[in-house]
N, C-alpha and C positions, 0 to 999 in steps of 0.2 A: 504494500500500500504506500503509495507516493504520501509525503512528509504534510502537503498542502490538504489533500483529504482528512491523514488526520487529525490533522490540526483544526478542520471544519469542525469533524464528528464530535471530537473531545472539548473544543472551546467552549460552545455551548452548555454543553455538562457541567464543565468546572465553573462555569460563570455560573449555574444555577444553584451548584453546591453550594457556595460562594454566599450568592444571597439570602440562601435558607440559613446559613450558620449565621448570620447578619439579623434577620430579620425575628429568628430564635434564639436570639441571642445565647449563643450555643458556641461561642470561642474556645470557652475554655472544655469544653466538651471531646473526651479522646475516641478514638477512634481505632479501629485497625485494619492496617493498609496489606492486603493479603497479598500483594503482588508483590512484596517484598521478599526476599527467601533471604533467613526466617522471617513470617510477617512480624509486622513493627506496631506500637500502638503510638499517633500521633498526636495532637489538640488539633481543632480547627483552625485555632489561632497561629500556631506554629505552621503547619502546613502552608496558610496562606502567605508568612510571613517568609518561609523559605523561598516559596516560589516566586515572589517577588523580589527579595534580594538576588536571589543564584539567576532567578531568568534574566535579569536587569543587566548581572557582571557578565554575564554569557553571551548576551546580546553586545555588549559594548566588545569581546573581545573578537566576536564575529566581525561588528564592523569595523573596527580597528582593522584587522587583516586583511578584508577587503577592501578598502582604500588602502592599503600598503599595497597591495598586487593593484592598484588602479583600476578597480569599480567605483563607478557612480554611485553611491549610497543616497536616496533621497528616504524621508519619510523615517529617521530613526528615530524619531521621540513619538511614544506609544501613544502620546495624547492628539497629535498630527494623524496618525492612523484611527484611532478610538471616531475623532470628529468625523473621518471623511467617510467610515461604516457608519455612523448613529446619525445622520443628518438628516 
């Protein structure tokens, strides 16, 4: 499965989990992530706080080396992207 499909299938998901732990106010609420071997038990709160620091520095290191080999990078700040999907 190409990287853009699932990134469709899953984004949706996570954004919903997202706002159920939000709106349940359910942060601190753990969990266990079975996909882990051995599975892991996490918070809401930490999970969404990983993935937004680690995806953030992994994104910057992405584009970083793509502009070193000389790609065009437009559209790197997530809120650039967020506006031009939510409009």
């Amino acid at each position: 499965m190409c990287l853009q499909k699932r990134l469709d299938e899953a984004g949706p998901r996570l954004a919903q989990v997202i706002r159920d732990a939000r709106d349940r106010g359910a942060w601190d609420t753990p969990f266990v992530d079975t996909t882990c071997d051995p599975p892991e038990s996490f918070t809401y709160a930490g999970m969404a706080a990983h993935l937004l620091t680690w995806s953030g520095y992994r994104r910057q290191l992405v584009l970083s080396e793509l502009r070193r080999r000389g790609v065009e990078v437009d559209g790197a700040d997530p809120l650039e992207w967020e506006r031009s999907h939510h409009n």
